[in-house]
MITORRO-740226 format. One record per residue (C-alpha): residue in one letter; x, y, z. Coordinates in steps of 0.1 Angstrom, whole numbers, plus 5000, padded with zeros to 4 digits. Layout:
<sites>
   aa      X      Y      Z
    a      X      Y      Z
...
</sites>
This chain:
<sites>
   aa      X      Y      Z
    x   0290   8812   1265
    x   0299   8829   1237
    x   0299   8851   1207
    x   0259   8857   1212
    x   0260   8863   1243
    x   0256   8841   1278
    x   0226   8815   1279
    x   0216   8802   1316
    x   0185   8785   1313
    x   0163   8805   1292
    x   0175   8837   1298
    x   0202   8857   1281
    x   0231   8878   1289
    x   0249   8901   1264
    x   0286   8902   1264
    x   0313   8924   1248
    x   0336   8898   1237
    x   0338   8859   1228
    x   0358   8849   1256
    x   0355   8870   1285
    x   0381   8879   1308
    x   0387   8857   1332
    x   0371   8876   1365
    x   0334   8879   1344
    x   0339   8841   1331
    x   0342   8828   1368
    x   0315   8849   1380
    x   0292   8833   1350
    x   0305   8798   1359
    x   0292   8798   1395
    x   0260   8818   1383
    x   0255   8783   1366
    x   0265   8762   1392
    x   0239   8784   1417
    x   0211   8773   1395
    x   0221   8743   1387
    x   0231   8740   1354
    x   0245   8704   1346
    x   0269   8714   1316
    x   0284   8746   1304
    x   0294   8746   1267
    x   0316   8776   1260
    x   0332   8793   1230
    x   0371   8797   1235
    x   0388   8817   1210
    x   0425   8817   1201
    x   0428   8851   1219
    x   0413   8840   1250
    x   0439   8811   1254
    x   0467   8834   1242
    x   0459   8854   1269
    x   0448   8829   1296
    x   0414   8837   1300
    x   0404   8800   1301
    x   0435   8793   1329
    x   0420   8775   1352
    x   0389   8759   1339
    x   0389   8719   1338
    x   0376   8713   1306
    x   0363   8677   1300
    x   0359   8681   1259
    x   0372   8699   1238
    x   0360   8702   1199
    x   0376   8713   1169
    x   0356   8727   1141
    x   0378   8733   1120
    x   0410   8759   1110
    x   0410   8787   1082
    x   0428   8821   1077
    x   0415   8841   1105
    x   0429   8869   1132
    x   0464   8874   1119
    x   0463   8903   1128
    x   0470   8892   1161
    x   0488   8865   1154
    x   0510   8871   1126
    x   0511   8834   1111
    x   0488   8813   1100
    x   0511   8783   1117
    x   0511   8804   1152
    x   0475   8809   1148
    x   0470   8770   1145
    x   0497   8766   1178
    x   0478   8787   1200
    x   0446   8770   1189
    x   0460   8739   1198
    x   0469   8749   1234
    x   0430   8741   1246
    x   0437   8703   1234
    x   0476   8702   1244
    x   0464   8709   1281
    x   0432   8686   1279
    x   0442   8657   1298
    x   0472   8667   1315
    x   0455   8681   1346
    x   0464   8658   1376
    x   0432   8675   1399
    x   0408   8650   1383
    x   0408   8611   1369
    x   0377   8621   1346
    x   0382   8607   1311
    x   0389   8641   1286
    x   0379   8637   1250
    x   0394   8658   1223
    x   0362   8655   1195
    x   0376   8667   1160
    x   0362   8673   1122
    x   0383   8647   1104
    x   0373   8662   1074
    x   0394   8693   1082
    x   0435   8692   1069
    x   0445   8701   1107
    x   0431   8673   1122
    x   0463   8655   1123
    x   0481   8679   1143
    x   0453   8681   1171
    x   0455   8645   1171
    x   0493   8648   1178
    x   0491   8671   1207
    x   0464   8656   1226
    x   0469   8629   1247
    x   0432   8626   1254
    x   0413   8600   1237
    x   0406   8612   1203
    x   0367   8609   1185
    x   0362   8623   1154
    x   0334   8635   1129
    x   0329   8640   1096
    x   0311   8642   1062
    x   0338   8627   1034
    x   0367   8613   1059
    x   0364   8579   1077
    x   0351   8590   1112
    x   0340   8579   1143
    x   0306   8600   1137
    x   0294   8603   1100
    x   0269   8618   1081
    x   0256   8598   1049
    x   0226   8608   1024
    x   0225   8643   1027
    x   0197   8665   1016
    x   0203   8701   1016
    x   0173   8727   1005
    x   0166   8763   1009
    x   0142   8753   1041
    x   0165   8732   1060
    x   0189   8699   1058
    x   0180   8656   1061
    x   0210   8631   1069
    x   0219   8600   1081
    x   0239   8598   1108
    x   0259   8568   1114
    x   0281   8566   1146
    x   0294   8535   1169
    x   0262   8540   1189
    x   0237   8531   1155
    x   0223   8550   1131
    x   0194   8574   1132
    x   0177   8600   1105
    x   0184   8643   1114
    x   0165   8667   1103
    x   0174   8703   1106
    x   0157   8736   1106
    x   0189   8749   1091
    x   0204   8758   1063
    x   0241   8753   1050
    x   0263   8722   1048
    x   0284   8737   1077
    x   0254   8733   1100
    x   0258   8692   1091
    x   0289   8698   1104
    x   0280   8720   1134
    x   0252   8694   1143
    x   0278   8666   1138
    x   0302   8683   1169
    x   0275   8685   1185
    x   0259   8649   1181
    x   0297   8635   1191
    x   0295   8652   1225
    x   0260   8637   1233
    x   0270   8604   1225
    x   0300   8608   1247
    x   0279   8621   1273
    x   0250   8594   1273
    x   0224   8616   1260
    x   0199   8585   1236
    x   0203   8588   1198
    x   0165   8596   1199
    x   0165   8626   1225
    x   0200   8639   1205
    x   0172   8637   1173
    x   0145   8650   1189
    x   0164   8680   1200
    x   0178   8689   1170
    x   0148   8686   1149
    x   0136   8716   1171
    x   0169   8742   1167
    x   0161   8775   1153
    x   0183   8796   1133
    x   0209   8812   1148
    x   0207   8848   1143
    x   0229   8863   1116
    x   0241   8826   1109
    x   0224   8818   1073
    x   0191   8835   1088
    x   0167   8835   1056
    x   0143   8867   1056
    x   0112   8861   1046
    x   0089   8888   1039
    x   0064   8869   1016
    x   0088   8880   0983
    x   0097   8855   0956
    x   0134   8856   0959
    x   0154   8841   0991
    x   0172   8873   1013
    x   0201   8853   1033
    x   0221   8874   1059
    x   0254   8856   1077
    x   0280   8866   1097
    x   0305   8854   1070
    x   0339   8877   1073
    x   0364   8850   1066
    x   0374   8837   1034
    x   0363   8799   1043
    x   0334   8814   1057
    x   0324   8833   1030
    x   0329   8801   1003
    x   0313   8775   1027
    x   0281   8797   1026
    x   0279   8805   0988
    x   0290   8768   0979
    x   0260   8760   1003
    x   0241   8784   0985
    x   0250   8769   0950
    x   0236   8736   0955
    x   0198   8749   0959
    x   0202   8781   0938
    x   0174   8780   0912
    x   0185   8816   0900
    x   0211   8846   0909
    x   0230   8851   0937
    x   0237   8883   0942
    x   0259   8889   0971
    x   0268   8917   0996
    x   0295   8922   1015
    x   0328   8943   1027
    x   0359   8937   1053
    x   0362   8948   1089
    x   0390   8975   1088
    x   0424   8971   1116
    x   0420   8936   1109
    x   0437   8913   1087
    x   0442   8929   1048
    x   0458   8899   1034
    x   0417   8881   1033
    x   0403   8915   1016
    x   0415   8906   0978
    x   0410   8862   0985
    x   0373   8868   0997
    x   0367   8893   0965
    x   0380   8869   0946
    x   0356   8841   0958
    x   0330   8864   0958
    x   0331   8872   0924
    x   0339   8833   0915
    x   0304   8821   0933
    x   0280   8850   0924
    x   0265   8865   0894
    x   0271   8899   0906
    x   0286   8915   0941
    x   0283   8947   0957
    x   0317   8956   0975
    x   0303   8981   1008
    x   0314   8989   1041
    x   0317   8965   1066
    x   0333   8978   1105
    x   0361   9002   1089
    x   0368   9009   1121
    x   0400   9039   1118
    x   0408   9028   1078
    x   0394   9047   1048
    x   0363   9025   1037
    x   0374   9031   1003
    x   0409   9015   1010
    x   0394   8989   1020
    x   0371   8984   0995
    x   0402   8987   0965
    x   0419   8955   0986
    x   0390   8935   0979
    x   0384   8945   0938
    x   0421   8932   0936
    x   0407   8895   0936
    x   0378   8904   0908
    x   0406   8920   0889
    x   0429   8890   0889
    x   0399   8871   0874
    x   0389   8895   0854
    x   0357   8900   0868
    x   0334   8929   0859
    x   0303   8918   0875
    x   0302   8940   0905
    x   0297   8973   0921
    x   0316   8998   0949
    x   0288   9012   0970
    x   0305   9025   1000
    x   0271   9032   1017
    x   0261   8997   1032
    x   0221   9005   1026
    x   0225   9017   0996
    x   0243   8982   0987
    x   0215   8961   1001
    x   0189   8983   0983
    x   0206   8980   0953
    x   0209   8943   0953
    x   0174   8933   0966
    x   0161   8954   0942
    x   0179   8938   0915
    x   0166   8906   0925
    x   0140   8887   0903
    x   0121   8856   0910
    x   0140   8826   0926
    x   0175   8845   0928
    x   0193   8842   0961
    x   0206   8883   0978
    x   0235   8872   1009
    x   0245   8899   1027
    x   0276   8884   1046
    x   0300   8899   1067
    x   0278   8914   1103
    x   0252   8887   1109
    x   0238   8896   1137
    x   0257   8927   1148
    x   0234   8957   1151
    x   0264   8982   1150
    x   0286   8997   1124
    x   0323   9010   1140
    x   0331   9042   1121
    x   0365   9058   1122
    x   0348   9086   1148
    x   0320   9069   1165
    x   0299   9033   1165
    x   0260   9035   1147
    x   0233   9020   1149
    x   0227   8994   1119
    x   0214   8961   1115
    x   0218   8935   1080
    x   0184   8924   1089
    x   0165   8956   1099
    x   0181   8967   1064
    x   0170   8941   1040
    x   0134   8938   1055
    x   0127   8973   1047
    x   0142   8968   1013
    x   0119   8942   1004
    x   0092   8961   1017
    x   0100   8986   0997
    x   0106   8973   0963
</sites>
């Protein structure tokens, strides 16, 4: 369960929100427990446990990825943010209905972890790239067509390959790892499986339409986001990077001018566009974030209020070997206007760019 949608099996059900409410989350848990579905692995935001969406459900684990500037909006603080976050692991373990063992599994690597460990009193695992950790990855090789590492854990060692791109996929496949192990599953089968993951629409989904220059499209709208996927990029770029993106309006303006300003730090040259203005003036918006390329002094970039235009504009400009993200939707197919919600998908648009040019 969660931002993509419901999974039971092989079959998929949309959803309207991340954490559901807690009526259409029940209903979904015994849906799985009618066809017997052994786990359930769900997404719980910091909105859901702010307004008890999750009350009630036993979790066993709990995993924390890891804790950036995001949803102030509704929070206010970054520190209140980071409390409410830490309810899910505050409660884990301190449910008298059950003597099952509850495991709070956290990225070591992250400056929060210290905190989560704190407030649990489950028993703590961790994971990690750089940071001594239970579960560790070691002789990473990242490319354009995927990822290799070692990954060494208290349960031996084995090889990974990924069908993935992005260093924060190591660390998405190290959670996940972690949890295996703690569930039983073989080092081998925990391989195995991975080796076969597919991209995760909108999440560093490469479109490939036979041209010579990489189109990436990610659902990026956060200022670690954004830098974790144009570091990632970095480290394979042979050429450009050209980069697309805007900020959702109603939300959180304090992030608008921080992610121009790693935007314009990482790429060669940015196009500033609409994102989900939602009821704000797109061009408001867009002023925020030209703050942080003015603070660096940083001319290489473009307003382009029309979001095509923007990824026309910069796949055309494209030349052999360059790299064209368009962050910020992923795999949204939706723009929210002030007066009305459209039809529009990254994807659809970039395809028919290349085709194009």
């Amino acid at each position: 369960m969660g931002n993509n949608g419901v999974k039971v099996g092989s079959k998929w059900y949309p959803t309207d929100i991340n954490t559901q409410e807690p009526p259409t989350l029940q209903r979904n848990l015994q849906m799985m427990k009618n066809r017997n579905a052994d786990y359930c692995v769900m997404e719980v935001t910091s909105q859901g446990l702010h307004m008890e969406r999750v009350k009630g459900c036993n979790f066993k684990i709990a995993v924390f990825t890891n804790l950036t500037q995001d949803h102030l909006d509704y929070h206010g603080t970054f520190l209140e943010y980071k409390h409410v976050k830490g309810l899910l692991f505050a409660r884990l373990g301190n449910d008298l209905s059950t003597t099952e063992k509850k495991i709070a599994v956290l990225n070591a690597d992250d400056p929060s972890v210290e905190y989560f460990k704190k407030i649990t009193s489950a028993e703590v695992i961790t994971y990690g790239i750089h940071n001594r950790a239970d579960v560790q990855a070691k002789n990473i090789n990242l490319s354009p067509k995927g990822i290799r590492f070692l990954v060494s854990s208290f349960n031996g060692e084995i090889e990974v390959s990924l069908n993935l791109v992005g260093r924060f996929n190591i660390y998405n496949a190290l959670a996940a790892i972690t949890v295996a192990i703690v569930e039983g599953i073989p080092l081998t089968n925990i391989c195995d499986s991975l080796s076969n993951l597919k991209s995760i629409e909108g999440r560093m989904e490469i479109i490939d339409e036979n041209q010579d220059f990489f189109v990436i499209v990610d659902y990026a709208h956060t200022p670690d986001a954004l830098e974790n996927v144009l570091s990632t990029i970095s480290e394979f770029s042979k050429g450009k990077v050209i980069t697309v993106f805007g900020c959702g309006g109603d939300r959180d303006a304090k992030k608008r001018s921080i992610m121009g300003g790693i935007a314009g730090s990482y790429s060669d040259f940015v196009f500033i566009t609409s994102d989900n203005p939602r009821s704000e003036d797109p061009q408001a918006i867009m002023k925020d974030i030209e703050k942080g390329f003015s603070q660096n002094n940083n001319l290489n970039y473009k307003v382009e209020v029309d979001r095509e235009l923007a990824i026309n504009h910069a796949i055309n400009m494209a030349s052999s070997n360059d790299i064209v993200l368009i962050a910020g939707k992923g795999h949204e197919t939706y723009q929210i206007l002030k007066d009305s919600t459209i039809h529009f998908d990254d994807k659809e648009k970039a395809r028919q760019a290349i085709i194009n040019k």
